[in-house]
DSSP file (Angstrom, degrees, kcal/mol; ACC not computed):
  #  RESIDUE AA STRUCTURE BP1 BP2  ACC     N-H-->O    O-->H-N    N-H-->O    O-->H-N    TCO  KAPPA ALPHA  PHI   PSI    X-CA   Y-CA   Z-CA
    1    1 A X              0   0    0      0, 0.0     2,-0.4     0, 0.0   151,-0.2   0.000 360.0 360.0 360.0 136.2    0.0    0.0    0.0
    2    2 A X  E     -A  151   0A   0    149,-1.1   149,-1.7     2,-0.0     2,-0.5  -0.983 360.0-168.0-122.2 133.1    1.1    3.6   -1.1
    3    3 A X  E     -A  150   0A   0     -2,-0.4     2,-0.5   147,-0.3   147,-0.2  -0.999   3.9-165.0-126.0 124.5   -0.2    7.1    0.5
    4    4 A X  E     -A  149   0A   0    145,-1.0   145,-0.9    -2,-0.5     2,-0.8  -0.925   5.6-170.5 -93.7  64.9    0.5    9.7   -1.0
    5    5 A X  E     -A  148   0A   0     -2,-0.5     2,-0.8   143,-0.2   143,-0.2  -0.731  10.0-157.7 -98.5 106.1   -0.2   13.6    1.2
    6    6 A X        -     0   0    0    141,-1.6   140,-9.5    -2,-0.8   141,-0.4  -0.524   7.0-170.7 -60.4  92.3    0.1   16.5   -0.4
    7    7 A X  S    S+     0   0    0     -2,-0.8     2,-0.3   138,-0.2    -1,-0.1   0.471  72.4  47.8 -42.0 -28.7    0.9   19.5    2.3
    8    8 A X  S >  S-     0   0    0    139,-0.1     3,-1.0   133,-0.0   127,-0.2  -0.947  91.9-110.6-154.2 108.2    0.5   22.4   -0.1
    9    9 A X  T 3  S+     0   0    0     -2,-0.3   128,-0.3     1,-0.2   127,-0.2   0.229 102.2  26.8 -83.1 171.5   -2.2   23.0   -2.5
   10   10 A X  T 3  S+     0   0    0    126,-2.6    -1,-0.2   136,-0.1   127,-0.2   0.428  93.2 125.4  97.5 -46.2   -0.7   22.5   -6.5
   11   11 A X    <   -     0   0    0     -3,-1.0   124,-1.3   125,-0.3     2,-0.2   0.153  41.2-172.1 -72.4 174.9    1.7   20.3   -5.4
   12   12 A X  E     -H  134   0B   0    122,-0.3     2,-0.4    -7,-0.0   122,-0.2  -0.581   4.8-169.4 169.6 128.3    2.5   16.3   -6.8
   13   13 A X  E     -H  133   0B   0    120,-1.0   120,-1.4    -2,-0.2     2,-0.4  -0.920   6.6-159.6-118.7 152.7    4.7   13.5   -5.8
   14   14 A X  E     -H  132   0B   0     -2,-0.4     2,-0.4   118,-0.2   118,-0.2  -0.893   5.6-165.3-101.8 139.1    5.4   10.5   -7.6
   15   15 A X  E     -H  131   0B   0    116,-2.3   116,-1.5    -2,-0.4     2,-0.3  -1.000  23.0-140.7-129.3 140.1    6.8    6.9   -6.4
   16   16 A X        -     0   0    0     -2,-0.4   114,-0.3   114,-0.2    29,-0.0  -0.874  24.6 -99.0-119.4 142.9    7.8    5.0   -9.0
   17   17 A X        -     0   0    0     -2,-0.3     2,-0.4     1,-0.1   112,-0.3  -0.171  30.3-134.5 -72.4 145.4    6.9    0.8   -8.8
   18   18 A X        +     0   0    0      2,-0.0     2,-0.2    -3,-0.0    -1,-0.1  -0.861  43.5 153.2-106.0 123.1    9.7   -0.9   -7.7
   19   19 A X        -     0   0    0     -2,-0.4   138,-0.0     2,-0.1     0, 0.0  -0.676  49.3-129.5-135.4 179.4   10.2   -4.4  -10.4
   20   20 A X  S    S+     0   0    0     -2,-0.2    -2,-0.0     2,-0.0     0, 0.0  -0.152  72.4 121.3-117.8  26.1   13.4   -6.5  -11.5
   21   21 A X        -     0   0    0      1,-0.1     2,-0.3     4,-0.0    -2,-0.1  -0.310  68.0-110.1 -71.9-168.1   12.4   -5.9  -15.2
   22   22 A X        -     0   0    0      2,-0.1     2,-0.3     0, 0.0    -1,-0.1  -0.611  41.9 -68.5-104.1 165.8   14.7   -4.3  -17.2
   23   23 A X  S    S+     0   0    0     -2,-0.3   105,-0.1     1,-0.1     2,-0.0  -0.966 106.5  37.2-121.7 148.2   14.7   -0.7  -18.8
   24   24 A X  S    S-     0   0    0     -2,-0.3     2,-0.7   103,-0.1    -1,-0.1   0.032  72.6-154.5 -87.7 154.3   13.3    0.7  -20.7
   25   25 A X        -     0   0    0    102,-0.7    23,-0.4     1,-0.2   102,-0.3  -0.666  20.2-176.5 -91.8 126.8    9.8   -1.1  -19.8
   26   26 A X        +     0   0    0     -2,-0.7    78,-0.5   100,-0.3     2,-0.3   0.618  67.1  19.4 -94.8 -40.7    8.3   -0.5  -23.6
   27   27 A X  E    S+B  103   0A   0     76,-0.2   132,-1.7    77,-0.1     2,-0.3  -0.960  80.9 170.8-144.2 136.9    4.6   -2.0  -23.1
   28   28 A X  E     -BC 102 158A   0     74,-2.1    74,-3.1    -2,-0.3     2,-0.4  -0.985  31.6-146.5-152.1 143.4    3.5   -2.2  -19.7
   29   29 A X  E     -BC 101 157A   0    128,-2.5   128,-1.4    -2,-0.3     2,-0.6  -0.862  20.3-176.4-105.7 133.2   -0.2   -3.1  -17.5
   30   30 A X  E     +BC 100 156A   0     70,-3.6    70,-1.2    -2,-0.4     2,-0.7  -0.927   7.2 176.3-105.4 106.7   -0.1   -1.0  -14.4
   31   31 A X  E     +BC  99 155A   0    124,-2.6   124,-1.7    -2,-0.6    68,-0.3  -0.866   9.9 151.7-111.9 124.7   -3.5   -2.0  -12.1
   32   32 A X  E     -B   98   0A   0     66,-2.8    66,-4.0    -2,-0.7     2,-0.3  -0.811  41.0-127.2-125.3 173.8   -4.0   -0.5   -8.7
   33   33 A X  E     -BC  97 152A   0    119,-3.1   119,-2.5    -2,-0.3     2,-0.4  -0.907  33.3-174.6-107.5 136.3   -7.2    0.5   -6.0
   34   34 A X  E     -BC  96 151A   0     62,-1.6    62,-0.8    -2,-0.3     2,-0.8  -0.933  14.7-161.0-136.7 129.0   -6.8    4.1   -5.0
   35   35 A X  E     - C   0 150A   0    115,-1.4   115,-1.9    -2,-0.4     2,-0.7  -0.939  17.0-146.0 -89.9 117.0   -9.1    6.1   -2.2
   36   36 A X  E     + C   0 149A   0     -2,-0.8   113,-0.2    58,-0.4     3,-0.1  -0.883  26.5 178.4 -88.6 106.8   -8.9    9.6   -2.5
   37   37 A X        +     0   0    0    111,-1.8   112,-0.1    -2,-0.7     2,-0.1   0.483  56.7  16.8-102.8 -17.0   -9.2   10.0    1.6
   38   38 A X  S    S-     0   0    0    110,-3.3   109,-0.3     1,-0.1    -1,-0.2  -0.429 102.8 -15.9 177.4 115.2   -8.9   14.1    1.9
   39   39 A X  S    S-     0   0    0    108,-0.2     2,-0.4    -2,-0.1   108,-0.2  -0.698  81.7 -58.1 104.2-149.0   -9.1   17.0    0.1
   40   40 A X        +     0   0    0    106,-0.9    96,-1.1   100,-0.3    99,-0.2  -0.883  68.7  96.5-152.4 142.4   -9.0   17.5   -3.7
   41   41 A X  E     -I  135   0B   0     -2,-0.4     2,-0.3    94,-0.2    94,-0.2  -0.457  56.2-108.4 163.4-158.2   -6.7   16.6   -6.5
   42   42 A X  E     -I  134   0B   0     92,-1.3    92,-3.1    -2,-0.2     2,-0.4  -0.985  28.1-164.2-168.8 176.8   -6.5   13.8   -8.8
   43   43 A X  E     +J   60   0B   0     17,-1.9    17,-0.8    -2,-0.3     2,-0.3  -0.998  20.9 123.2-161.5 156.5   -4.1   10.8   -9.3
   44   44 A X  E     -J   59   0B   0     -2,-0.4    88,-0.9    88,-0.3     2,-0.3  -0.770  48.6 -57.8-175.0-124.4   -2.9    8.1  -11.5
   45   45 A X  E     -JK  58 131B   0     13,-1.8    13,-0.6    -2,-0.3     2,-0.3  -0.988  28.9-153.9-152.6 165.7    0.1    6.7  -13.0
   46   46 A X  E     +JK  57 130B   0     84,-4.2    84,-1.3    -2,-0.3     3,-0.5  -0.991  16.1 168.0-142.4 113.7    2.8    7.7  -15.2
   47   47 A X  E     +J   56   0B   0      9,-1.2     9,-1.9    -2,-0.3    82,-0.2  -0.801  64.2  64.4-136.8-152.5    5.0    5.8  -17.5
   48   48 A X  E    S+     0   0B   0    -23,-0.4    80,-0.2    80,-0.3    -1,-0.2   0.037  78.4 175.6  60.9 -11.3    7.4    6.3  -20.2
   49   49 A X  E     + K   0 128B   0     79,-1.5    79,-4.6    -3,-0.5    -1,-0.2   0.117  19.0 153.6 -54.3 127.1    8.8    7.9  -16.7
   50   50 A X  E    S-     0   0B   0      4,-2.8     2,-0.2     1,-0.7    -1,-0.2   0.727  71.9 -50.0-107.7 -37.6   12.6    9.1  -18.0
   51   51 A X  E >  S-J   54   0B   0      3,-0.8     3,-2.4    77,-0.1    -1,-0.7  -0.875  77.0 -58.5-171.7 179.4   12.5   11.9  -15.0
   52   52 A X  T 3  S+     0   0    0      1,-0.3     3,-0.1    -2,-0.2    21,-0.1   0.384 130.6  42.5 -59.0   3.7   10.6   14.4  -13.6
   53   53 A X  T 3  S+     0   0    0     -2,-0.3    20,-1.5     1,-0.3    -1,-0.3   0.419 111.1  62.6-142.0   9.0   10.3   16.6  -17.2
   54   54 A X  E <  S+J   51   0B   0     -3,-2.4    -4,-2.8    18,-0.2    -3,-0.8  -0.878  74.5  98.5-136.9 119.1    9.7   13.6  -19.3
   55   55 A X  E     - L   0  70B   0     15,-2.1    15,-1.6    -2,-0.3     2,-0.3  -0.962  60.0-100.9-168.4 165.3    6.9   11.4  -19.1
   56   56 A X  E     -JL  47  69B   0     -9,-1.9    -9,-1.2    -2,-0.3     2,-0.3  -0.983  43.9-160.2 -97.4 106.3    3.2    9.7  -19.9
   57   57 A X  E     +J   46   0B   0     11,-2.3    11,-0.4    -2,-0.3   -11,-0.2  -0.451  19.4 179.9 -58.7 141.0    0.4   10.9  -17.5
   58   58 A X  E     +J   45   0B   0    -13,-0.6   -13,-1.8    -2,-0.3     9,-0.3  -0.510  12.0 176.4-131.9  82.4   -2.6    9.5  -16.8
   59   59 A X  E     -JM  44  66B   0      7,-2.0     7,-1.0   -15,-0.2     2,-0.3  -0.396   5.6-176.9 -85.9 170.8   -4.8   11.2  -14.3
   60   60 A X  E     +JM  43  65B   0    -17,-0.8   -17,-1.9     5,-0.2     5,-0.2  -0.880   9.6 157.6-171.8 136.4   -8.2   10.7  -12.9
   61   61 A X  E >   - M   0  64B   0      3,-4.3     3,-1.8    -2,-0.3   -19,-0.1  -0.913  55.1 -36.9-145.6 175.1  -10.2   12.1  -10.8
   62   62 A X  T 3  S-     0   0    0      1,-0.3    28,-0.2    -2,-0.2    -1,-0.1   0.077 127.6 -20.5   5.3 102.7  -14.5   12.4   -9.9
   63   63 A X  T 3  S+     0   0    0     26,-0.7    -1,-0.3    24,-0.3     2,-0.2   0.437 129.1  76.4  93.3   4.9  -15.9   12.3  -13.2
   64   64 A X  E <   -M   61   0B   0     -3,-1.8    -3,-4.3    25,-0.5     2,-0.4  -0.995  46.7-178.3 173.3 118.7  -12.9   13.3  -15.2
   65   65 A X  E     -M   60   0B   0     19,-2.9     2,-0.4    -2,-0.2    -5,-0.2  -0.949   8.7-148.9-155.7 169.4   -9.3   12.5  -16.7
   66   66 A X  E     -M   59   0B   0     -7,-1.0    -7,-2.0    -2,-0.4     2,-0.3  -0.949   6.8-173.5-141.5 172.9   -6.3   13.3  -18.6
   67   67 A X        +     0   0    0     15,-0.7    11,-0.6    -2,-0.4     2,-0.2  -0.781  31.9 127.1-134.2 148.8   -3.5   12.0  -20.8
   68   68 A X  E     - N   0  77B   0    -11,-0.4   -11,-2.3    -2,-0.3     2,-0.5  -0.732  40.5-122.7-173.5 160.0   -0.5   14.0  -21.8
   69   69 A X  E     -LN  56  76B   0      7,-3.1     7,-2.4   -13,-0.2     2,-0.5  -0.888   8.4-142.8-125.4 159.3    3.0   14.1  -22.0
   70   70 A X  E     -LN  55  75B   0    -15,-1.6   -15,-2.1    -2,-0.5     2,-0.4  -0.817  14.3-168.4-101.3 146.4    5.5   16.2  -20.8
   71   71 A X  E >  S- N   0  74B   0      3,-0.6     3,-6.6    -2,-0.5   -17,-0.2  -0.987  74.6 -32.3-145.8 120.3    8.3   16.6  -23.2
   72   72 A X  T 3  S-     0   0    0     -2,-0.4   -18,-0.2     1,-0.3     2,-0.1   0.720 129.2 -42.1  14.9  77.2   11.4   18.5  -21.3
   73   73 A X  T 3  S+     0   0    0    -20,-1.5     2,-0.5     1,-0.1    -1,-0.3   0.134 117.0 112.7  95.9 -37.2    9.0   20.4  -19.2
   74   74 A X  E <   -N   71   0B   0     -3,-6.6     2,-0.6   -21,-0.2    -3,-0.6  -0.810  60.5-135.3-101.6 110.0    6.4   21.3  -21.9
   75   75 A X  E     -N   70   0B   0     -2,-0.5     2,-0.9    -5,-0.2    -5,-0.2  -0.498  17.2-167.0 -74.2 112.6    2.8   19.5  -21.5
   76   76 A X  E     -N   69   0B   0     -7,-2.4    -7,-3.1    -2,-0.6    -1,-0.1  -0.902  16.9-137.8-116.8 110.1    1.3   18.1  -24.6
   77   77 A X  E     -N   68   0B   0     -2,-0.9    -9,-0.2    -9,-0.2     5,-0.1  -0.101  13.3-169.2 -55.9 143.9   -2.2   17.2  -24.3
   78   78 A X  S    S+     0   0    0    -11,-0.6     2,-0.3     4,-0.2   -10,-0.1   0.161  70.8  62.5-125.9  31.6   -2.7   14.0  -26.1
   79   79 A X  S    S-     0   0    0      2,-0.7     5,-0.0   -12,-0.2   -12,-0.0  -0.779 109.1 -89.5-123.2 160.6   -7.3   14.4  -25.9
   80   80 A X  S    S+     0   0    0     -2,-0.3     2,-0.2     2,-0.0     4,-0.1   0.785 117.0  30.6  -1.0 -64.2   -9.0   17.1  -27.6
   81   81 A X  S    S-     0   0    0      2,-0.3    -2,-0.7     1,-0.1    -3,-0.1  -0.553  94.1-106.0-121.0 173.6   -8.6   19.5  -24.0
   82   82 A X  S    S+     0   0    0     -2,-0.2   -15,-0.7    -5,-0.1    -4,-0.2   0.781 115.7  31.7 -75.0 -31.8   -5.7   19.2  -21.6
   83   83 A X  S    S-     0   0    0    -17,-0.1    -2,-0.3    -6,-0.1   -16,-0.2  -0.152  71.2-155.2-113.3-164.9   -9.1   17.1  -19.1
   84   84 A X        -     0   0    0     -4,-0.1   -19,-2.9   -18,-0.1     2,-0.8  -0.602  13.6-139.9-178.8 108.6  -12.0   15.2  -20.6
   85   85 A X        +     0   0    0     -2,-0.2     2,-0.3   -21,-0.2   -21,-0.3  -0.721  29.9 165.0 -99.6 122.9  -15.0   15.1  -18.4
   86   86 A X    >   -     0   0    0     -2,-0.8     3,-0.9     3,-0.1    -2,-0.0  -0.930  33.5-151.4-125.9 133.9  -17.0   11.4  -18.3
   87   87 A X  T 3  S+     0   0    0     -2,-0.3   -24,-0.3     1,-0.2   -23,-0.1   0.736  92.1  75.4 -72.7  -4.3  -19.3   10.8  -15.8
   88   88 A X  T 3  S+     0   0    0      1,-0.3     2,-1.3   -25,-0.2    -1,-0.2   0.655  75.7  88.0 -69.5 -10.7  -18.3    7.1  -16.2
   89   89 A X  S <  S+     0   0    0     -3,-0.9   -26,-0.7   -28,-0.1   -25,-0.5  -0.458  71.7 127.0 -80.6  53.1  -15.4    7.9  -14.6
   90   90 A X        -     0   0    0     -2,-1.3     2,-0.4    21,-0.2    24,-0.1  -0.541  58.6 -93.9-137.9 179.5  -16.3    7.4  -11.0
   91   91 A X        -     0   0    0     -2,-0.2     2,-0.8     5,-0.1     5,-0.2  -0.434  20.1-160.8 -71.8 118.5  -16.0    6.3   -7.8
   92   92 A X  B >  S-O   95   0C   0      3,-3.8     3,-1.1    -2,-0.4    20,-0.0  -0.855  90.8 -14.0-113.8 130.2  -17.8    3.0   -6.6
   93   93 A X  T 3  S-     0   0    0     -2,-0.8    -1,-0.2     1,-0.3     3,-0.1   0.131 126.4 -66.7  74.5 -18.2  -17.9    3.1   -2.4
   94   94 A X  T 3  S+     0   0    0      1,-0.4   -58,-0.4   -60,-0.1     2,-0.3   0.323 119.8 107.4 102.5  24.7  -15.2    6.0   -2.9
   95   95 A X  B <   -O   92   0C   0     -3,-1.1    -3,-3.8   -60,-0.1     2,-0.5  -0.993  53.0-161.5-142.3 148.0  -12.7    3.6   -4.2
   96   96 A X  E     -B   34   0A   0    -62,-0.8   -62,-1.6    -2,-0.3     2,-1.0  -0.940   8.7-151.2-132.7 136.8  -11.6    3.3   -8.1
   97   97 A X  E     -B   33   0A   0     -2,-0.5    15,-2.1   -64,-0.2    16,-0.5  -0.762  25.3-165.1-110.1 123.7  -10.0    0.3   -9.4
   98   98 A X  E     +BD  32 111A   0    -66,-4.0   -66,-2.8    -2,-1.0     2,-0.4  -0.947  24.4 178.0-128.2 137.7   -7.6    1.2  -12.5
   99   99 A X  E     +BD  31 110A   0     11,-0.6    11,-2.1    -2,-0.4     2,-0.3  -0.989   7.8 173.5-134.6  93.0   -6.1   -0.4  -14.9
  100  100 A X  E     -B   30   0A   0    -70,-1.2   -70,-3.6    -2,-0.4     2,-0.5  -0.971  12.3-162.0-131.1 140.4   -3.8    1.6  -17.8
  101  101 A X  E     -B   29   0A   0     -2,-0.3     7,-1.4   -72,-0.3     2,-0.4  -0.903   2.9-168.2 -74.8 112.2   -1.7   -0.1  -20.4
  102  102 A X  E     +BE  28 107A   0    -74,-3.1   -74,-2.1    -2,-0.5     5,-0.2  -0.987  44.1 107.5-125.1 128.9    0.9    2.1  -22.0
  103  103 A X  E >   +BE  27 106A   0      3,-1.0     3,-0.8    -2,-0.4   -76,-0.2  -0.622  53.8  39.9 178.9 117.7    2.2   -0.2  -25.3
  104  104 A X  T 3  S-     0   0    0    -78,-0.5     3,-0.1     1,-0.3   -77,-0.1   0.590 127.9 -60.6 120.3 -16.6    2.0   -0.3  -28.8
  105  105 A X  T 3  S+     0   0    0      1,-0.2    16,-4.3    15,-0.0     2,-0.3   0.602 122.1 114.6  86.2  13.8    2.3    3.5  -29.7
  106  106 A X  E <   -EF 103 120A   0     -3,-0.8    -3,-1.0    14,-0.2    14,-0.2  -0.987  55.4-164.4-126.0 119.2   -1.2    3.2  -27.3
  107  107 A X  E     -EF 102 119A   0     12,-1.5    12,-2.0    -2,-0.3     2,-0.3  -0.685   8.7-171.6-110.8 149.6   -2.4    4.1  -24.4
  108  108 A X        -     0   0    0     -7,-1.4    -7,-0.3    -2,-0.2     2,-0.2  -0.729   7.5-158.2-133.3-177.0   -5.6    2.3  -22.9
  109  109 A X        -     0   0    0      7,-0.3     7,-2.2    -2,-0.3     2,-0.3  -0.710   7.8-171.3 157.3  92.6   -7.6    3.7  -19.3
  110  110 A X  E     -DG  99 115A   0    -11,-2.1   -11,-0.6     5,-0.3     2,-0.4  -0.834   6.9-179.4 -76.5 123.3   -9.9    1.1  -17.2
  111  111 A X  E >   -DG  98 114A   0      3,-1.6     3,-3.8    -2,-0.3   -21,-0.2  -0.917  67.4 -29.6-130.9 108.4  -11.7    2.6  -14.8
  112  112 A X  T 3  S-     0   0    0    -15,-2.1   -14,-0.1    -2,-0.4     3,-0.1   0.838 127.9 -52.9  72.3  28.1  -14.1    0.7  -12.3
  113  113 A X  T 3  S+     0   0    0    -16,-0.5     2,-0.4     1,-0.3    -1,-0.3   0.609 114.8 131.1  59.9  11.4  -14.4   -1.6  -15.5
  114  114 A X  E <   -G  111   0A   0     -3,-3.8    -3,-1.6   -24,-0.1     2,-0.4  -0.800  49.6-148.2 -87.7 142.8  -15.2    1.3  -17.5
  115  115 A X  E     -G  110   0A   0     -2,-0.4    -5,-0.3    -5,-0.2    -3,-0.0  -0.643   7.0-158.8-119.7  98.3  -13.1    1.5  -20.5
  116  116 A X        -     0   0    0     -7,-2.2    -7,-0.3    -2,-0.4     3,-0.1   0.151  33.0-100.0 -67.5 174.2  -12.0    4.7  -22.0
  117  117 A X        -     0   0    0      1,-0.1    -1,-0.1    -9,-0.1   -10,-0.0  -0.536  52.6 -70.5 -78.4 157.8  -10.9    4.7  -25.8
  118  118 A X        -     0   0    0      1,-0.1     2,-1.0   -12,-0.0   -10,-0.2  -0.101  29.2-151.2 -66.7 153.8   -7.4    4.6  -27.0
  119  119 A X  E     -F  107   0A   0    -12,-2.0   -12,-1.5    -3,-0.1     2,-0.2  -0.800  11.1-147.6 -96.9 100.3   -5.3    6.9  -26.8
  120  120 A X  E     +F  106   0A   0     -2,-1.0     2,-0.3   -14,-0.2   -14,-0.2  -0.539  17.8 177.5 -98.0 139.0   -2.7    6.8  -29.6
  121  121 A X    >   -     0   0    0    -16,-4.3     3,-1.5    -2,-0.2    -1,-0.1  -0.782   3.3-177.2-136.0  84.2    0.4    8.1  -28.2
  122  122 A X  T 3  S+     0   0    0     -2,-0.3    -1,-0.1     1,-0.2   -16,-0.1   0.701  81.8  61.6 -55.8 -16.6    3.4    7.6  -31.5
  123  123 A X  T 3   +     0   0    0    -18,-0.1    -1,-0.2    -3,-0.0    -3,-0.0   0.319  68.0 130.9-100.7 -14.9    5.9    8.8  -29.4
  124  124 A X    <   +     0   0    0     -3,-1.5   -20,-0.1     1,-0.1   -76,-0.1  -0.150  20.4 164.4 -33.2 113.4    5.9    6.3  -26.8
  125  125 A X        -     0   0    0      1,-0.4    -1,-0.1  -100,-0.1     2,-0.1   0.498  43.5-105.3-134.7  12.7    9.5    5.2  -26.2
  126  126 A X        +     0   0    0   -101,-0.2    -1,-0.4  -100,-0.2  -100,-0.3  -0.239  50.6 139.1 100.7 177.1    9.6    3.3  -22.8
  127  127 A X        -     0   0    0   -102,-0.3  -102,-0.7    -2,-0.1   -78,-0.4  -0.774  52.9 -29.2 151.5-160.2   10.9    4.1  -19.4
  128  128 A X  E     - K   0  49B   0    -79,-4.6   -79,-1.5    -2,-0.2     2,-0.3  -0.243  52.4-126.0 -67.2 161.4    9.9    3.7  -15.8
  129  129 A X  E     +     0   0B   0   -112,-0.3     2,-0.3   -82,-0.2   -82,-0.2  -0.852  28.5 177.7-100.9 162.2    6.4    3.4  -14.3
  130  130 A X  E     - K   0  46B   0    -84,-1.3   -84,-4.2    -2,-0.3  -114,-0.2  -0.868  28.2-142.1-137.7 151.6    4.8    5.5  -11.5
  131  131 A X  E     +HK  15  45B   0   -116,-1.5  -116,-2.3    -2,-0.3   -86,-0.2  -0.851  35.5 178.6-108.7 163.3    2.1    6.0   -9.6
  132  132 A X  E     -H   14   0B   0    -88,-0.9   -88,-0.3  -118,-0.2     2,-0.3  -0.542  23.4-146.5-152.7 167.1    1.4    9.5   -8.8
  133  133 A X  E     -H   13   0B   0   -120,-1.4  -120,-1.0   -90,-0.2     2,-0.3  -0.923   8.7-173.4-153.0 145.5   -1.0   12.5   -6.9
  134  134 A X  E     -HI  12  42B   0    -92,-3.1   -92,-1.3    -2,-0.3     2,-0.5  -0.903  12.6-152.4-112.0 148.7   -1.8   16.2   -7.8
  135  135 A X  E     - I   0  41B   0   -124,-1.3   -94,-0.2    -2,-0.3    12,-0.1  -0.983  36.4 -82.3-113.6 156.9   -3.8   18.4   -5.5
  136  136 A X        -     0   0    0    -96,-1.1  -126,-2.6    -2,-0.5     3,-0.4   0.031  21.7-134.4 -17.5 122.4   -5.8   21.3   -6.7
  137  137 A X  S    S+     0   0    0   -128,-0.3  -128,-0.1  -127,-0.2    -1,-0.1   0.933 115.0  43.3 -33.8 -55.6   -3.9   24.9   -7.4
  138  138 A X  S    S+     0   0    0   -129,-0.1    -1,-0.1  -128,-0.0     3,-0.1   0.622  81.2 165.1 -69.6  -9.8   -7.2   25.9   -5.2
  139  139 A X        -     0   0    0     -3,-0.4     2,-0.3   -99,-0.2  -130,-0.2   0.437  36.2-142.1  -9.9 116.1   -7.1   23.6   -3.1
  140  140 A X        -     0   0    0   -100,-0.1     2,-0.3     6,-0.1  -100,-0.3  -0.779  47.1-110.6 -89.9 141.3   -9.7   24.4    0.3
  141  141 A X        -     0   0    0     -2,-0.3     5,-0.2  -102,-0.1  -102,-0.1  -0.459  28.0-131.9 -76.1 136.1   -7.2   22.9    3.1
  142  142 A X        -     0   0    0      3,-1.6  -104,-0.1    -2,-0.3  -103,-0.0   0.196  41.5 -90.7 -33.0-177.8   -8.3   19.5    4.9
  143  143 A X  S    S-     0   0    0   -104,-0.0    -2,-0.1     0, 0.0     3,-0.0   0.786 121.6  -1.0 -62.0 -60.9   -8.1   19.3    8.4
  144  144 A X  S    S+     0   0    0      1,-0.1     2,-0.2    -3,-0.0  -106,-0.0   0.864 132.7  27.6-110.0 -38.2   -4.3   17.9    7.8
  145  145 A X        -     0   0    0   -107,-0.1    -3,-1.6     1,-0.1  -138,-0.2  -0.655  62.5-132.4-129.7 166.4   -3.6   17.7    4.0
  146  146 A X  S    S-     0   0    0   -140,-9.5  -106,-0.9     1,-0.5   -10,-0.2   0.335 102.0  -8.5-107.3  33.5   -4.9   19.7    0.7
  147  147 A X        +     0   0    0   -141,-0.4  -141,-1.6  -109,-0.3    -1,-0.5  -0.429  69.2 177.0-174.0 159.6   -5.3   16.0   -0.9
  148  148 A X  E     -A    5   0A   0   -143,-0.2  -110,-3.3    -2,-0.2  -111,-1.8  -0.977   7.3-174.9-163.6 133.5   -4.2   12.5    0.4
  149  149 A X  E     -AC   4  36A   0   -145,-0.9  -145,-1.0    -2,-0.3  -113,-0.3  -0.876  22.5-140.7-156.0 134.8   -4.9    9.3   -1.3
  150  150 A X  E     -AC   3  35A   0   -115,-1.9  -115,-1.4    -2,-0.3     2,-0.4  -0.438  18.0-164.7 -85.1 141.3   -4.2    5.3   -0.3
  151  151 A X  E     -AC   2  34A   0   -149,-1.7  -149,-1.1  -117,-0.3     2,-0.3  -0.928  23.5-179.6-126.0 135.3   -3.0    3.3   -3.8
  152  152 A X  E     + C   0  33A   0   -119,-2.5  -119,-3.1    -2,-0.4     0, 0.0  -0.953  50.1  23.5-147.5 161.1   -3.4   -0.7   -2.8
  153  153 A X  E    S-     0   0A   0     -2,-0.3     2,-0.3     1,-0.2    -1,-0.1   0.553  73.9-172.5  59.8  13.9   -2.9   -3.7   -4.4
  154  154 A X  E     -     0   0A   0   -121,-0.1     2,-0.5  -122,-0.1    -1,-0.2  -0.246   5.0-179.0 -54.7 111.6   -0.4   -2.3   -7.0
  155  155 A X  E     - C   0  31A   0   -124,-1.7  -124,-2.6    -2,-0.3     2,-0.4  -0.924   6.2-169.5-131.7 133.7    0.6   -5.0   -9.8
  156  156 A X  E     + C   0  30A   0     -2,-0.5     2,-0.3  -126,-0.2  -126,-0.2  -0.753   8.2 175.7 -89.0 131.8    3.2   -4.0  -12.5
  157  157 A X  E     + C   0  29A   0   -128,-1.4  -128,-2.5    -2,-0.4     2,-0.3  -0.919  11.5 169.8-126.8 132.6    3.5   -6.5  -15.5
  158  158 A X  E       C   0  28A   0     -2,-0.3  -130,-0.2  -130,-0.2  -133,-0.1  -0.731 360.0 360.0-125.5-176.4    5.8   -5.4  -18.3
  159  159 A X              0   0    0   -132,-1.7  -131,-0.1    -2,-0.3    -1,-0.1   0.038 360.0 360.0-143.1 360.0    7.6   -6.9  -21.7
């Protein structure tokens, strides 16, 4: 189990899944459970990870996700908008079970068994996975954090 709390509204850390594959991992299924337990944000996983200014996102949050990649720093939406809001995209008990695939020049996004369409991402060139949390720029403070969220059950398979 990974928890993730974010101090400072804005903010995002990453932990990246600790495997013995090899790098870079080139097609890979990431599935976890995550609770978003306080405040408000979003979260997901990230691969392609080369470092912190090069990467694949995935986020999700209430109702709502995104794809991009950051290229040295610079965010390139890979939907229509930076966000894409689906109501399919939700929470069952407060808990989402996810499932993203990064492989193929493709990206795929399971949610709760929902499955969003692919994402074609040509530029896909391998690297590490993580999983990841954002909170809000507006973020109204918690009691302790401005968002905190539990990741369980993490399994990595790569090729």
């Amino acid at each position: 189990m990974y928890g993730i709390a974010l101090l400072q509204p804005g903010s995002d850390a990453e932990v990246l899944i600790p495997h013995e594959f090899e790098l870079p991992l080139v097609e890979v299924s990431l599935y976890f459970r995550a609770r978003p337990v306080d405040g408000d944000g979003y979260f997901g996983a990230m691969c392609n990870f080369k470092d912190p200014d090069n990467y694949t996102l995935i986020g999700i949050s209430e109702g709502a996700y995104v794809i991009y990649n950051n290229e040295k720093g610079e965010f390139i939406p890979l939907l229509d908008e930076l966000g894409e809001r689906d109501p399919n995209v939700k929470s069952e008990n407060n808990e989402f079970q996810v499932q993203v695939v990064c492989g193929g020049d493709q990206i795929q996004l399971m949610v709760n068994g929902y499955s969003i369409p692919e994402v074609s991402n040509p530029g896909m060139t391998g690297g590490d996975v993580a999983i990841f949390a954002h909170s809000d720029q507006d973020a109204v403070a918690a009691p302790e954090f401005f968002y905190k969220v539990l990741l369980d059950d993490v399994e990595l398979t790569a090729r």
